[in-house]
DRENPA-3360 file (N, C-alpha, C; in nm, 2 decimals, always signed):
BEGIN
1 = XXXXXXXX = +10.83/+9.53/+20.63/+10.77/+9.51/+20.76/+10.65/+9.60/+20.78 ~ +10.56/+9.54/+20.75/+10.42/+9.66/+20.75/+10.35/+9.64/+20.88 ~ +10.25/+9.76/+20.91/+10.21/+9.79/+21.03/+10.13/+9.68/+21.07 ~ +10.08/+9.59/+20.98/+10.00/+9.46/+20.98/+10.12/+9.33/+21.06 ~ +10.25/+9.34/+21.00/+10.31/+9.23/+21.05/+10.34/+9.29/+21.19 ~ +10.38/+9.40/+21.25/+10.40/+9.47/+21.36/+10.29/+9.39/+21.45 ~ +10.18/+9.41/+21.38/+10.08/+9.38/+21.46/+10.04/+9.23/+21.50 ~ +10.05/+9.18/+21.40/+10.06/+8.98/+21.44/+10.16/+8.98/+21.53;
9 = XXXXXXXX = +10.30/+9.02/+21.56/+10.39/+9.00/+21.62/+10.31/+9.06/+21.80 ~ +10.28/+9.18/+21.79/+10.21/+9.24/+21.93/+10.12/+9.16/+21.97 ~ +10.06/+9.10/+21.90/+9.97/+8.98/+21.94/+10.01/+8.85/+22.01 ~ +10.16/+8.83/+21.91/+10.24/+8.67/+21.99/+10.29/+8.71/+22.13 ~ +10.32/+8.86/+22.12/+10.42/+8.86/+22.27/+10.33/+8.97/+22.37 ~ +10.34/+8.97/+22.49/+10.28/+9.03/+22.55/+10.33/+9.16/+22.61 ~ +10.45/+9.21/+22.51/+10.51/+9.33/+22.51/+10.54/+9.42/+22.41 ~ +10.60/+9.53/+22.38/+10.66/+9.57/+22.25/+10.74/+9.47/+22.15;
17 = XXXXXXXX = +10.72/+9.46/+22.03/+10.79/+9.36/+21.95/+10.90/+9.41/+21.98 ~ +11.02/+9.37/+21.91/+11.19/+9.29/+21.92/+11.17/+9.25/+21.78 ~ +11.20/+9.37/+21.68/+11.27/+9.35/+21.56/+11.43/+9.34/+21.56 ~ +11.46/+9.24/+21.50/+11.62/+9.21/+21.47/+11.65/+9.26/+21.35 ~ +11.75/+9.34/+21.30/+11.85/+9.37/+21.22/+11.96/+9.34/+21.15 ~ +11.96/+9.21/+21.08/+12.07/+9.09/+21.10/+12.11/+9.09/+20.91 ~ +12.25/+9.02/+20.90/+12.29/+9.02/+20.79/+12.46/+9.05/+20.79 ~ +12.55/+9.01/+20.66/+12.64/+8.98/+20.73/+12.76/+9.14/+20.66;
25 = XXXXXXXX = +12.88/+9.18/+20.71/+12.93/+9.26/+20.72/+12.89/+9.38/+20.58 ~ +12.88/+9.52/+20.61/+12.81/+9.60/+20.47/+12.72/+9.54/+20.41 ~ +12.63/+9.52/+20.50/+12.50/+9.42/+20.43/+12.40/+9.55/+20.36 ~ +12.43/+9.69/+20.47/+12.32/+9.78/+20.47/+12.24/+9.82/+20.61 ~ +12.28/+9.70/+20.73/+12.18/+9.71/+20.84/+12.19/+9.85/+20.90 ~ +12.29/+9.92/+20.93/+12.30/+10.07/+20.99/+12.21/+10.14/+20.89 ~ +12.24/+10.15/+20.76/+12.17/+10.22/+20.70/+12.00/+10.23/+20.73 ~ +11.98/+10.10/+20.74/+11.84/+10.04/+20.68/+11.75/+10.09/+20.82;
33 = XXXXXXXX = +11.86/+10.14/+20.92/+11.78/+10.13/+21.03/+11.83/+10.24/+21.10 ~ +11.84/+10.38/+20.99/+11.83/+10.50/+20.99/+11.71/+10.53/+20.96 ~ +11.67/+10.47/+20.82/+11.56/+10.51/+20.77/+11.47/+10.44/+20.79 ~ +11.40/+10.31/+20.92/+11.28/+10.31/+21.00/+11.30/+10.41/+21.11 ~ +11.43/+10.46/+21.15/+11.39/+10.58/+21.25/+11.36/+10.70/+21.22 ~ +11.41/+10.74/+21.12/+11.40/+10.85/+21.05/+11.43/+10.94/+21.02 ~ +11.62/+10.91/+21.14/+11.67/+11.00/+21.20/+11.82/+10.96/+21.13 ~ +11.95/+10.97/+21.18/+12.09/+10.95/+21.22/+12.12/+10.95/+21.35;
41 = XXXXXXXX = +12.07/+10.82/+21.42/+12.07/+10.84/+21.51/+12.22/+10.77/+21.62 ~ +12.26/+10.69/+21.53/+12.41/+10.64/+21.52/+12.51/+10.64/+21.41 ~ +12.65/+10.65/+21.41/+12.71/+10.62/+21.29/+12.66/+10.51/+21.21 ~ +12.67/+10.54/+21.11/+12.70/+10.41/+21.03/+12.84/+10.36/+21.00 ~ +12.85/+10.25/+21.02/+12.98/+10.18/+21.05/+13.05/+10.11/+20.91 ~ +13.14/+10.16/+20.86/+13.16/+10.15/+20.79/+13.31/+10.05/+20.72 ~ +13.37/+10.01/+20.82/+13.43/+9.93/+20.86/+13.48/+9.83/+21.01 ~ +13.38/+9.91/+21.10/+13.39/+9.86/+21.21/+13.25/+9.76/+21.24;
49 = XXXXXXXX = +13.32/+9.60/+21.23/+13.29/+9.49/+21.27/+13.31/+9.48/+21.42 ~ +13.34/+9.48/+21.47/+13.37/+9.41/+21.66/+13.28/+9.50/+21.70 ~ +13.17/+9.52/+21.72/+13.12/+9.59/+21.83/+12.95/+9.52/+21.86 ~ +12.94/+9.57/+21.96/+12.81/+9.49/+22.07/+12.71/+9.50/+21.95 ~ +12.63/+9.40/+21.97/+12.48/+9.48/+21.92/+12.38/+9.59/+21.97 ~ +12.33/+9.68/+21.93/+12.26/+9.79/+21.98/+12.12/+9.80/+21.95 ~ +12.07/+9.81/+22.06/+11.95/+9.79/+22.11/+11.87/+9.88/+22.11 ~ +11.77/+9.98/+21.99/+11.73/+10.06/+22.04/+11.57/+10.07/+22.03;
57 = XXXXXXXX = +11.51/+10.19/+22.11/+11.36/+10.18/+22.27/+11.36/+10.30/+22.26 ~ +11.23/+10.35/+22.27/+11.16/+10.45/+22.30/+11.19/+10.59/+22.41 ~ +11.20/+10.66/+22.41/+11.29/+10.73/+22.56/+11.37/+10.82/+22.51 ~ +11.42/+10.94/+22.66/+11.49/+11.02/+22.69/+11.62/+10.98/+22.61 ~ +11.69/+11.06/+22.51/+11.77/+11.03/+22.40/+11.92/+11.01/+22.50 ~ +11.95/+10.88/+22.51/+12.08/+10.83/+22.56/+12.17/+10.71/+22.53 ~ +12.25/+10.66/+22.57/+12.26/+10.51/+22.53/+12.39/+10.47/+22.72 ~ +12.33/+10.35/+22.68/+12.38/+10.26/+22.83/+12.45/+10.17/+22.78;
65 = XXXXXXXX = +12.56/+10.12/+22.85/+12.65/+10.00/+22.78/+12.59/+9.86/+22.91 ~ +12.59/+9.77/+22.88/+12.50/+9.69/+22.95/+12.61/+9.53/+22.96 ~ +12.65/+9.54/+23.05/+12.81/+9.43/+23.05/+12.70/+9.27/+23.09 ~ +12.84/+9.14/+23.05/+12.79/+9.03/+23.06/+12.72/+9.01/+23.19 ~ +12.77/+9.10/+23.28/+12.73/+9.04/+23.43/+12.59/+9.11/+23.45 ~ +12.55/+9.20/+23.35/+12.42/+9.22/+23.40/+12.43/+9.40/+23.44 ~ +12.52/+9.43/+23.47/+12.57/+9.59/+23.53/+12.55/+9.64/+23.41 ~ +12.55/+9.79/+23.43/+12.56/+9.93/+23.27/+12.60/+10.00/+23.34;
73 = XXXXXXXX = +12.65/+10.08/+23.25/+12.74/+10.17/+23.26/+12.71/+10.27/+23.19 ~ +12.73/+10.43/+23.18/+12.66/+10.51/+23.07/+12.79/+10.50/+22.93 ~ +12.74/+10.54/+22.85/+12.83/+10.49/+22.74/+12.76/+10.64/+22.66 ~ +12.87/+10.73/+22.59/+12.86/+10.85/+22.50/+12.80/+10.83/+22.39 ~ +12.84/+10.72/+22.33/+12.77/+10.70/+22.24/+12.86/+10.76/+22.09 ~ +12.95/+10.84/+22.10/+13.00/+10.91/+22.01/+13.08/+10.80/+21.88 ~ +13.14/+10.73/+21.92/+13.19/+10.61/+21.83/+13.13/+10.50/+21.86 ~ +13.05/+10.44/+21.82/+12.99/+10.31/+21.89/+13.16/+10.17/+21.85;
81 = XXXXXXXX = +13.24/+10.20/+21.77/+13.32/+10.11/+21.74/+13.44/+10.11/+21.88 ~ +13.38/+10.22/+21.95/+13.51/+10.25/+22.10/+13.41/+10.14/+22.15 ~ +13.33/+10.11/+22.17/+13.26/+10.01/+22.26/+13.33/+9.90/+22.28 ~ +13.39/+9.84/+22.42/+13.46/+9.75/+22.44/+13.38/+9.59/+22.43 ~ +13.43/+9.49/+22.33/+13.38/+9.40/+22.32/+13.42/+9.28/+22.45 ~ +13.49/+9.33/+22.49/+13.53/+9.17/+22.64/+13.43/+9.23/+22.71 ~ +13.31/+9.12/+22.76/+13.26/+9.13/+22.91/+13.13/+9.25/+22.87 ~ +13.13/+9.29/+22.70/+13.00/+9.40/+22.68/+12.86/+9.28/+22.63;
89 = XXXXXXXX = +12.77/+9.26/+22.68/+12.67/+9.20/+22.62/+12.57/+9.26/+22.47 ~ +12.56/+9.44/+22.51/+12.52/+9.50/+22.41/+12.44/+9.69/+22.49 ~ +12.47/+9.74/+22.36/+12.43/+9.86/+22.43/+12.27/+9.92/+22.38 ~ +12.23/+9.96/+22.46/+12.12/+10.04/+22.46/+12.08/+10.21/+22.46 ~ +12.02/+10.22/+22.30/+12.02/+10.37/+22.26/+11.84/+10.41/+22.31 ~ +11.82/+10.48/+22.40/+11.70/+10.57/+22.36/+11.66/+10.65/+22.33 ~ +11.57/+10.68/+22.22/+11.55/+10.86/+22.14/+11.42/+10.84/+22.09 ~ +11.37/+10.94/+22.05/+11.23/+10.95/+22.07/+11.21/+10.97/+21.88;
97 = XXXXXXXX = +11.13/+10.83/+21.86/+11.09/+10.82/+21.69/+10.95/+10.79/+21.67 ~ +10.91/+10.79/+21.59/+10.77/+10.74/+21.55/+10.73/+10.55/+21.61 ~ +10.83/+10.53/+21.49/+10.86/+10.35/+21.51/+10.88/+10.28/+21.61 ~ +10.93/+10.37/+21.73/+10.98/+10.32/+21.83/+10.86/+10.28/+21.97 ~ +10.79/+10.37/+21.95/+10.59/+10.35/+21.98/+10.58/+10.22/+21.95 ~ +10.60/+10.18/+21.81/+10.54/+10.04/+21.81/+10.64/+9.90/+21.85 ~ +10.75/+9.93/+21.83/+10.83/+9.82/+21.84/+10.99/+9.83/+21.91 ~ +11.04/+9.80/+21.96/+11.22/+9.78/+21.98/+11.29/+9.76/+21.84;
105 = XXXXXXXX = +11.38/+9.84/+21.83/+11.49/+9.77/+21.69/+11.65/+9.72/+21.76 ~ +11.68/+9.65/+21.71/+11.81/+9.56/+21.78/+11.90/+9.52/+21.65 ~ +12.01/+9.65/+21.60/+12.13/+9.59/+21.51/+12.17/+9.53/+21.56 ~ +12.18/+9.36/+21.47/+12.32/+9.28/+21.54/+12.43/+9.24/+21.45 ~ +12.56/+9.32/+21.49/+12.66/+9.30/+21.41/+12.77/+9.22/+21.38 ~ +12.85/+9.25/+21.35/+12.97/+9.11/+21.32/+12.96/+8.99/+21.36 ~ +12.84/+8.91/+21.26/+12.79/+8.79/+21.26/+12.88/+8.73/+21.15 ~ +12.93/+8.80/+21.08/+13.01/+8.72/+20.98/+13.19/+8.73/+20.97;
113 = XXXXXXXX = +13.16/+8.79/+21.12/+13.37/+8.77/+21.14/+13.35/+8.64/+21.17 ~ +13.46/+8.56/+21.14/+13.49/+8.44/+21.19/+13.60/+8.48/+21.31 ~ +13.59/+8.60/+21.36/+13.70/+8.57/+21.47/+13.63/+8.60/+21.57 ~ +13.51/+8.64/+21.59/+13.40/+8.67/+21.68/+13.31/+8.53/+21.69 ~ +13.28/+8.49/+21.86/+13.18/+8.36/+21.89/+13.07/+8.40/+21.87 ~ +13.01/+8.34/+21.82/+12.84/+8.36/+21.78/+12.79/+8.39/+21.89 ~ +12.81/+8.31/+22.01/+12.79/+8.35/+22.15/+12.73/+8.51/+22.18 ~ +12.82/+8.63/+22.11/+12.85/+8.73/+22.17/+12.69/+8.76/+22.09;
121 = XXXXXXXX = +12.61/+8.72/+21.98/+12.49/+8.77/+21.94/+12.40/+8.65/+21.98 ~ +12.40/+8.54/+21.95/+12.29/+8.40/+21.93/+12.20/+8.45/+22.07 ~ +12.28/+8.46/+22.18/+12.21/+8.52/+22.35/+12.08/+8.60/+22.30 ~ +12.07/+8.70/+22.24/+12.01/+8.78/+22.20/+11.89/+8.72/+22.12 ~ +11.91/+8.61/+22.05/+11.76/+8.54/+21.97/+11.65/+8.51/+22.03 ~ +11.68/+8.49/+22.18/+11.56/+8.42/+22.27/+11.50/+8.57/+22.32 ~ +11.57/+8.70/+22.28/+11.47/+8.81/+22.31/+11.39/+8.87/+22.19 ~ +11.44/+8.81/+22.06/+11.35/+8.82/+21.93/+11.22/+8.77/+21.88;
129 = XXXXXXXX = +11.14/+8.89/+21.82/+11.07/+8.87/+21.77/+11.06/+8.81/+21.59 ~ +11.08/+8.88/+21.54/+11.10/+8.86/+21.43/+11.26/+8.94/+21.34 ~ +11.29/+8.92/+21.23/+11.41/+8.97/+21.19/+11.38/+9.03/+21.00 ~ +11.47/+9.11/+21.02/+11.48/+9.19/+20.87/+11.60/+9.16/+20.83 ~ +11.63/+9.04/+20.77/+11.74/+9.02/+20.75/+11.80/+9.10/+20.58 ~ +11.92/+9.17/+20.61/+11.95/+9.25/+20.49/+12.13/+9.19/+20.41 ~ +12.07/+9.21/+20.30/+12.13/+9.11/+20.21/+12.18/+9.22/+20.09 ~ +12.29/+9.22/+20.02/+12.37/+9.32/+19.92/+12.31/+9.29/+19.83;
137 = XXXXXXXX = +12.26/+9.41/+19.71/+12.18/+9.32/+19.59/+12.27/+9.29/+19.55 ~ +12.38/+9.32/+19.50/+12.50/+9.25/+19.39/+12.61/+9.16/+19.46 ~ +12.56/+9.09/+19.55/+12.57/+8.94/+19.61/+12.52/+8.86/+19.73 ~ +12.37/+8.92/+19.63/+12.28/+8.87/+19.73/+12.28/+8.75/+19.80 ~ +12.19/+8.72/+19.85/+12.20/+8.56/+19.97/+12.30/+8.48/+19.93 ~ +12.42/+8.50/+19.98/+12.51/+8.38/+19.98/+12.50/+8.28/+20.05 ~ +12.60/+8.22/+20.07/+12.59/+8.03/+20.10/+12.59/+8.07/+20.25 ~ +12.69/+8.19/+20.27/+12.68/+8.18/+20.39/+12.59/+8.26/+20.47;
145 = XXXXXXXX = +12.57/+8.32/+20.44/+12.41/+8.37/+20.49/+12.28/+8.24/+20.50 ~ +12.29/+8.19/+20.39/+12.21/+8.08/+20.41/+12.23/+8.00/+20.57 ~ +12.35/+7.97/+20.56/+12.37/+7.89/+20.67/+12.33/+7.95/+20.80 ~ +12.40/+8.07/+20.76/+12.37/+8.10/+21.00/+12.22/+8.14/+20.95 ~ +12.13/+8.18/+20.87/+11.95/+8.20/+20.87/+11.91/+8.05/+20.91 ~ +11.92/+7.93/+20.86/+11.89/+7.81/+20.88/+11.96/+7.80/+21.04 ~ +12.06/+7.81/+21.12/+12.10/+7.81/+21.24/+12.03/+7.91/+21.34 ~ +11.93/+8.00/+21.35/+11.88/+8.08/+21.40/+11.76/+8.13/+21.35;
153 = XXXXXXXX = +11.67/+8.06/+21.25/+11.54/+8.08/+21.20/+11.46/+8.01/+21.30 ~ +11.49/+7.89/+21.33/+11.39/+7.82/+21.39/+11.40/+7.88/+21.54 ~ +11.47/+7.96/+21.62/+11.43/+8.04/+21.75/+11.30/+8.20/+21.69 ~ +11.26/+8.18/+21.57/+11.25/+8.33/+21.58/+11.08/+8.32/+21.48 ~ +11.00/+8.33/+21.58/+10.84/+8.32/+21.51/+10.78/+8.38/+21.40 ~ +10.88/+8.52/+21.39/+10.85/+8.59/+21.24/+10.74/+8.66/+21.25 ~ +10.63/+8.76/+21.18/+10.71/+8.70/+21.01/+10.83/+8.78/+20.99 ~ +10.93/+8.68/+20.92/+11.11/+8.78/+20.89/+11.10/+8.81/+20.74;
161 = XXXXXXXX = +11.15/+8.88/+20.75/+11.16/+8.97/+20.61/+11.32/+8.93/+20.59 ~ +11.30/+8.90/+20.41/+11.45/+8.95/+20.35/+11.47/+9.10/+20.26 ~ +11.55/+9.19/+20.31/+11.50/+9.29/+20.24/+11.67/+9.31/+20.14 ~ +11.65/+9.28/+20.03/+11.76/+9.33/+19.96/+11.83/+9.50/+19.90 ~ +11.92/+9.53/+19.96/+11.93/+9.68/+20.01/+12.01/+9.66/+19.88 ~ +12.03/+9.83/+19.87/+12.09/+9.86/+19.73/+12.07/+9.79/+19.62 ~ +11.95/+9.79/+19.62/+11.87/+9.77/+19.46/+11.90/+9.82/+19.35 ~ +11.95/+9.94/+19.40/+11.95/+10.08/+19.26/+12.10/+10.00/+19.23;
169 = XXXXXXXX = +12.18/+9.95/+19.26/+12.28/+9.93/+19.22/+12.28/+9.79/+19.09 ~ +12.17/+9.73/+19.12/+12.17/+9.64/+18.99/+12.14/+9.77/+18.85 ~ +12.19/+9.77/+18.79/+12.17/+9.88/+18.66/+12.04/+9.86/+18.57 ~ +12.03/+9.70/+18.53/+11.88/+9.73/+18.42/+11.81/+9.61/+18.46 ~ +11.70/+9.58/+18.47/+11.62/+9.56/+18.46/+11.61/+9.40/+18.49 ~ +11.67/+9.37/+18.34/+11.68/+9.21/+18.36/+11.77/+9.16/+18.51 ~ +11.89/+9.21/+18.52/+11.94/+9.18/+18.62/+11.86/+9.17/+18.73 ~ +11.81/+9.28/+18.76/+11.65/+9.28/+18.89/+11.55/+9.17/+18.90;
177 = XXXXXXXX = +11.49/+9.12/+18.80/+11.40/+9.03/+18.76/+11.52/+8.89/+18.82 ~ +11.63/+8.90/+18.77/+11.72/+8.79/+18.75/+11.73/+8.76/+18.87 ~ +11.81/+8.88/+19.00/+11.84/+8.87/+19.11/+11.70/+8.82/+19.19 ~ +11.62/+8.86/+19.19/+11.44/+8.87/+19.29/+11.40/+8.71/+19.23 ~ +11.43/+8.65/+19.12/+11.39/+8.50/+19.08/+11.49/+8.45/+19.15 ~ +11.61/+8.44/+19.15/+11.74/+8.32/+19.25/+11.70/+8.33/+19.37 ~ +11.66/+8.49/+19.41/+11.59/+8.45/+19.57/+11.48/+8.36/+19.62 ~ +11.41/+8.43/+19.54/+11.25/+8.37/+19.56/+11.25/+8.21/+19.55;
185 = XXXXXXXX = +11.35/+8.14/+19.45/+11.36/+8.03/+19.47/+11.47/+7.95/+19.56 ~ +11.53/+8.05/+19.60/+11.66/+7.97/+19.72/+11.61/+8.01/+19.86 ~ +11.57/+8.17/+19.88/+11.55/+8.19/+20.03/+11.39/+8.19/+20.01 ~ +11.32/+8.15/+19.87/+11.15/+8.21/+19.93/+11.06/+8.17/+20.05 ~ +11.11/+8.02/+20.04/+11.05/+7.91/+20.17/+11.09/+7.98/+20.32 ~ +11.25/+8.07/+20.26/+11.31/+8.10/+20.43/+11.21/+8.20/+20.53 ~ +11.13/+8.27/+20.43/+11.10/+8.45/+20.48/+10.98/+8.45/+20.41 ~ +10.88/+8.50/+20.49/+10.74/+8.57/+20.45/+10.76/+8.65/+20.39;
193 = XXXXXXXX = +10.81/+8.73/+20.32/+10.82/+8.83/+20.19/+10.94/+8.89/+20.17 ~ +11.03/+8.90/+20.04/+11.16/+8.93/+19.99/+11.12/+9.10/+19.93 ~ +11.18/+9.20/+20.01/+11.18/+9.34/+19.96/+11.27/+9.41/+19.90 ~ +11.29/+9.41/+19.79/+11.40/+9.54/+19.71/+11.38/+9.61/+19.78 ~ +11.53/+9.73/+19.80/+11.48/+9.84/+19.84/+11.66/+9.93/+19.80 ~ +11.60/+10.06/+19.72/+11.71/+10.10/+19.73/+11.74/+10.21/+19.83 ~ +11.80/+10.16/+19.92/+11.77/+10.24/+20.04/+11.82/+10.41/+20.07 ~ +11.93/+10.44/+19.99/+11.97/+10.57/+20.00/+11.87/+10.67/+19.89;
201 = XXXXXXXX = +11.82/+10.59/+19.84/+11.70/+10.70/+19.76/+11.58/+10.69/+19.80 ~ +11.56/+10.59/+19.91/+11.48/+10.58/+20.01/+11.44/+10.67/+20.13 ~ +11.55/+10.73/+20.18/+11.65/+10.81/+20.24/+11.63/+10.95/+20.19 ~ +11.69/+10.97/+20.08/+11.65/+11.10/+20.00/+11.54/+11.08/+19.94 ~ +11.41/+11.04/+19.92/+11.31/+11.07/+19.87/+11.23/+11.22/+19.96 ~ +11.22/+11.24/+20.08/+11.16/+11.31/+20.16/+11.00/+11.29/+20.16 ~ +10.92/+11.41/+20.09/+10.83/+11.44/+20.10/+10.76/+11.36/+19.97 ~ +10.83/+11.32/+19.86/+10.85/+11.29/+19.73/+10.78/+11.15/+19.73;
209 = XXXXXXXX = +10.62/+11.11/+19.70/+10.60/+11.00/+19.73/+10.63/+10.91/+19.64 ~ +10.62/+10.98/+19.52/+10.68/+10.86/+19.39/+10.81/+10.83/+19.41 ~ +10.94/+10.94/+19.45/+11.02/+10.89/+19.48/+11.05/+10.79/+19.58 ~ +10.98/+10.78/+19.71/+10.95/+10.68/+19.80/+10.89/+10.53/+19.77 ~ +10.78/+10.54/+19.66/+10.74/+10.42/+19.61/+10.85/+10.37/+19.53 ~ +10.89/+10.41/+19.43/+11.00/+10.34/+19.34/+11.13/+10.31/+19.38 ~ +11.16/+10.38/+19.52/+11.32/+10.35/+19.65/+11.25/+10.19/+19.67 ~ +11.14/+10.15/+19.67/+11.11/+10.03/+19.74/+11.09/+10.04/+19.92;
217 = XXXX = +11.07/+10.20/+19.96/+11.03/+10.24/+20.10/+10.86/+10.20/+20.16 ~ +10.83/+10.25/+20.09/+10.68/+10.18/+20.09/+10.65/+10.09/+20.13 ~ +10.72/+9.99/+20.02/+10.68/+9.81/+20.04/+10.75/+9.82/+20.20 ~ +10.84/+9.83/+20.20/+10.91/+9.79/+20.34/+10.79/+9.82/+20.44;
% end
């Protein structure tokens, strides 16, 4: 998602873009959206599916729980998996990042429980801009991922990125080539550009720019 696509998107909408964070359970999206903030600015969830999507904006470092009816509530923020799912629409973090200047970021999670209504996220597409949808390298775009992208592509103007997280975990080479060709030919039509990225060395690269170029940080 380069400052270029940020910027086509600030052009379609007449507000801050509305990046989406979408993909289905341990996809990487907490991770992935540590490191456009910069920060730790929430757990990463590591088994906890049920909880709101989180919404986060520029501002005084807090978070708000934001119920179906429209009311909030202040919310700690300390476990986001305590967040109650009856009657929560989604919560709202503010803290002060670089990224956050240019755009809104919005994890949306447990899209792939089958015991949760789509309802509780799909609401949320008509406030989208575009989406970074994140996908496992070592079982990348499944069938079912295909399906809810084709159910929710055509609300969302783009450009969306597929970014395949934990790269580093394919081991050699061919595999890499192997995995980036199945995509490019099953999801290439889905998404304006398919990004490796191995994100925890992305993460730990720091100052280290070779190490940042070869995480696949860069491209992102």
């Amino acid at each position: 998602m380069t400052a270029q696509d940020v910027e086509i998107v600030a052009q379609q909408a007449p507000r801050k873009p509305r990046i989406a964070l979408m993909g289905e359970f341990s996809a990487g999206k907490s991770t992935l959206m540590n490191l456009l903030l910069g920060c730790d600015p929430m757990p990463v969830r590591i088994t906890a599916t049920r909880v709101p999507p989180v919404w986060v904006r520029h501002g005084p470092r807090g978070a708000t729980l934001v119920r179906d009816d429209g009311t909030e509530a202040a919310f700690d923020g300390a476990d986001i998996s305590e967040a109650p799912m009856a009657g929560c629409e989604l919560i709202r973090f503010s803290m002060d990042s670089d990224i956050l200047n240019l755009c809104d970021l919005i994890d949306i999670p447990g899209i792939s429980d089958p015991n949760l209504k789509h309802e509780t996220w799909l609401s949320l597409m008509e406030e989208v801009d575009c989406v970074i949808w994140c996908t496992h390298a070592t079982q990348a775009w499944r069938q079912s991922e295909a399906a809810l992208w084709e159910q929710v592509s055509q609300q969302i103007k783009g450009p969306n990125h597929l970014v395949v997280t934990q790269f580093d975990k394919l081991r050699s080479e061919r595999d890499r080539a192997r995995v980036l060709a199945r995509l490019e030919a099953e999801a290439g039509d889905a998404f304006d550009a398919i990004v490796p990225i191995a994100t925890l060395e992305a993460i730990n690269a720091g100052m280290d720019e070779t190490a940042w170029r070869n995480s696949g940080g860069a491209a992102l």
